[in-house]
C-alpha positions as CSV (number, residue, x, y, z in Angstrom):
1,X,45.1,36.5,136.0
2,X,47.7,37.3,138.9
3,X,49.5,33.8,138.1
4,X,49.0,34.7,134.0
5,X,51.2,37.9,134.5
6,X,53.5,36.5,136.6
7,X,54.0,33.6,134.3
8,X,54.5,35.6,131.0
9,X,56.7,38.3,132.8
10,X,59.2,35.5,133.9
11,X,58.9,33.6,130.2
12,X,59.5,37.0,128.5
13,X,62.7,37.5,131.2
14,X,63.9,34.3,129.7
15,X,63.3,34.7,126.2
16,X,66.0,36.9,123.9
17,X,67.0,39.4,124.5
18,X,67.7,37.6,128.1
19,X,67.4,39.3,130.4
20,X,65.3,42.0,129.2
21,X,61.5,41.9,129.5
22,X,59.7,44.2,126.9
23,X,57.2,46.8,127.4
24,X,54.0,45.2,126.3
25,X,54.8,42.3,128.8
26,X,55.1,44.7,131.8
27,X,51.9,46.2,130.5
28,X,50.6,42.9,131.0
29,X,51.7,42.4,134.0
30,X,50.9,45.7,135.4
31,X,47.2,45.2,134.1
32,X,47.3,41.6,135.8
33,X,48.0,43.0,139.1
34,X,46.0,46.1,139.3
35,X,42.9,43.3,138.1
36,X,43.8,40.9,140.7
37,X,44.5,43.8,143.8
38,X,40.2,44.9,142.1
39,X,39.2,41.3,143.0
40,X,40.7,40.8,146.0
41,X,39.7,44.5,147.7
42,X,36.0,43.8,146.6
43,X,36.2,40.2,148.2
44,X,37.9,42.0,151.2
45,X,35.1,44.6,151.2
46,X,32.2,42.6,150.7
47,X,33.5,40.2,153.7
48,X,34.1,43.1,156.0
49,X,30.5,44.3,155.3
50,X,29.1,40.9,155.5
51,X,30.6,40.2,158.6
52,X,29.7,43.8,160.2
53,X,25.8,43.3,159.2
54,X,25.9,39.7,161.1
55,X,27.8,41.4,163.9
56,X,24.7,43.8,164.1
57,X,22.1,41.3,163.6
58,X,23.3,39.1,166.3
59,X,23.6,42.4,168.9
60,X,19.9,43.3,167.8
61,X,18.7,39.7,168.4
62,X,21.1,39.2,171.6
63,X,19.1,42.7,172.8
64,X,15.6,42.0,171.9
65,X,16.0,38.5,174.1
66,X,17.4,40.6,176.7
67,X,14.5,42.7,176.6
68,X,12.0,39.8,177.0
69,X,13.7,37.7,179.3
70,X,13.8,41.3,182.0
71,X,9.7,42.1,181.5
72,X,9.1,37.9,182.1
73,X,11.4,38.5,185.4
């Protein structure tokens, strides 16, 4: 979608009146970006929280093996 706006905003840039890109194709490309900045912060989210919850799990398990290794000692 990111590459669609892009593309259509340079090919309107190009197309008469040259030089001038008409509303409905910055629309487009406004709409392209604010849709592809959506995708990207939800895969930047989802990773962050992924990777925090593994983080945790692994401390937990790290802990609990800990734990067993002092009362066997």
């Amino acid at each position: 979608m990111l590459l669609f706006g892009i593309t259509l905003t340079a090919i309107g840039f190009d197309l008469d009146p040259a030089g001038e890109v008409s509303d409905s194709v910055l629309w487009i490309l406004g709409q392209s970006l604010i849709y592809a900045g959506g995708i990207f912060g939800v895969a930047a989210y989802t990773k962050n929280m992924v990777d925090r919850r593994v983080d945790e799990w692994r401390e937990e398990v790290r802990r609990e093996h800990q734990e067993q290794q002092d009362k066997e000692a």
